[in-house]
C-alpha positions in Angstrom: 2.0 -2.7 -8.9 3.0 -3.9 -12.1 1.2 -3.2 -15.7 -0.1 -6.4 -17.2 -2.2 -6.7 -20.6 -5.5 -8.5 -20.7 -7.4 -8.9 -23.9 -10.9 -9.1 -23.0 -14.4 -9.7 -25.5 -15.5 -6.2 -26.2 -19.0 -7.8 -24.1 -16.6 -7.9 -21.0 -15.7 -4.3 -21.2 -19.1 -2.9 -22.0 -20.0 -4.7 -18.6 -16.7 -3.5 -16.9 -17.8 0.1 -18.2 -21.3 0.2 -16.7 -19.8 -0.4 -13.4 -16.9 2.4 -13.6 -17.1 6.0 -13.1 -18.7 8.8 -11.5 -22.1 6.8 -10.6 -20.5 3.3 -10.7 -19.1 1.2 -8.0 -16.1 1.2 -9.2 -13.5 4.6 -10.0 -11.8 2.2 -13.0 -11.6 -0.3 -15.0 -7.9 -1.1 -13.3 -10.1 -1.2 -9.6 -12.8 -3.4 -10.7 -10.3 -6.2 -12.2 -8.0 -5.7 -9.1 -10.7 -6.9 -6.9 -12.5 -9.3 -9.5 -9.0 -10.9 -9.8 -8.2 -10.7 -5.4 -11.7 -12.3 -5.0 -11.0 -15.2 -7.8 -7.8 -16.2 -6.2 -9.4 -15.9 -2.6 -12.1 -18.7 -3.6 -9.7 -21.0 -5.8 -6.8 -21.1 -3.4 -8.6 -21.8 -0.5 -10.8 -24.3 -2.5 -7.6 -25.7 -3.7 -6.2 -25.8 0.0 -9.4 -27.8 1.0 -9.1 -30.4 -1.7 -5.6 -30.8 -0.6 -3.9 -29.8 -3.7 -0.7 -27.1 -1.7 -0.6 -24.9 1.2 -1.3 -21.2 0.6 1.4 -19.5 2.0 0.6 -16.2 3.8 2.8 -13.0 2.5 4.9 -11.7 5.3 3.6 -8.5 6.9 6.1 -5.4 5.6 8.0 -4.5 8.3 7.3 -0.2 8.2 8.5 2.1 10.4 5.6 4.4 11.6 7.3 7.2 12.3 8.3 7.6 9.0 5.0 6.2 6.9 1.7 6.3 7.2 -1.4 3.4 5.7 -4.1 5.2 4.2 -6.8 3.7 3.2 -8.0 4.1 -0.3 -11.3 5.9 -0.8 -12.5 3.8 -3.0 -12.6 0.6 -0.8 -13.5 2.3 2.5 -17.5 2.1 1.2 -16.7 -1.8 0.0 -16.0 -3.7 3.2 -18.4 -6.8 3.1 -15.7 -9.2 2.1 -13.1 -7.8 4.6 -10.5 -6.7 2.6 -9.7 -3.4 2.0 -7.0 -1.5 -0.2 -4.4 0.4 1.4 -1.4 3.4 -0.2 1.9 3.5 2.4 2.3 7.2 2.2 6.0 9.0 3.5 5.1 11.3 5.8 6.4 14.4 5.0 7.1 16.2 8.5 5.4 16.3 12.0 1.7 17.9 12.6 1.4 19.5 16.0 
């Protein structure tokens, strides 16, 4: 990922705030804007596709080797599932269980 900086209306982050943290649905202000952000380009580019504006051009699956990594799911996004999409770490797996 890479660090970006967004200024917002002090308004937007005492909304964003109310919505992170121990009893919010979010764990962070980062998490909430990652998915607001994901779920705005979802809608524009595929209204965009419809109106025949460009073709959205799907990213390439990464190519990982299994026996060496591992897709774990982030806790945060395994409760969030109504729009399909869910967040994933590739973690190096650091020696066989048996």
């Amino acid at each position: 990922m890479r660090i970006i900086t967004v200024n917002l209306p002090v308004s937007f982050l005492q909304m964003i705030d109310t919505m992170i943290g121990e009893h919010g649905a979010y764990p962070s202000r980062s998490e909430l804007i990652r998915v607001a952000v994901r779920e705005f380009l979802i809608k524009e580019l595929e209204t965009a596709e419809k109106c025949g504006n460009f073709t959205i051009l799907k990213p390439k699956p990464v190519d990982i080797d299994p026996s060496l990594f591992v897709h774990v799911p982030s806790v945060e996004t395994v409760c969030r599932m109504e729009n399909g999409f869910k967040t994933y770490h590739i973690v190096k797996k650091e020696g066989r269980i048996e």
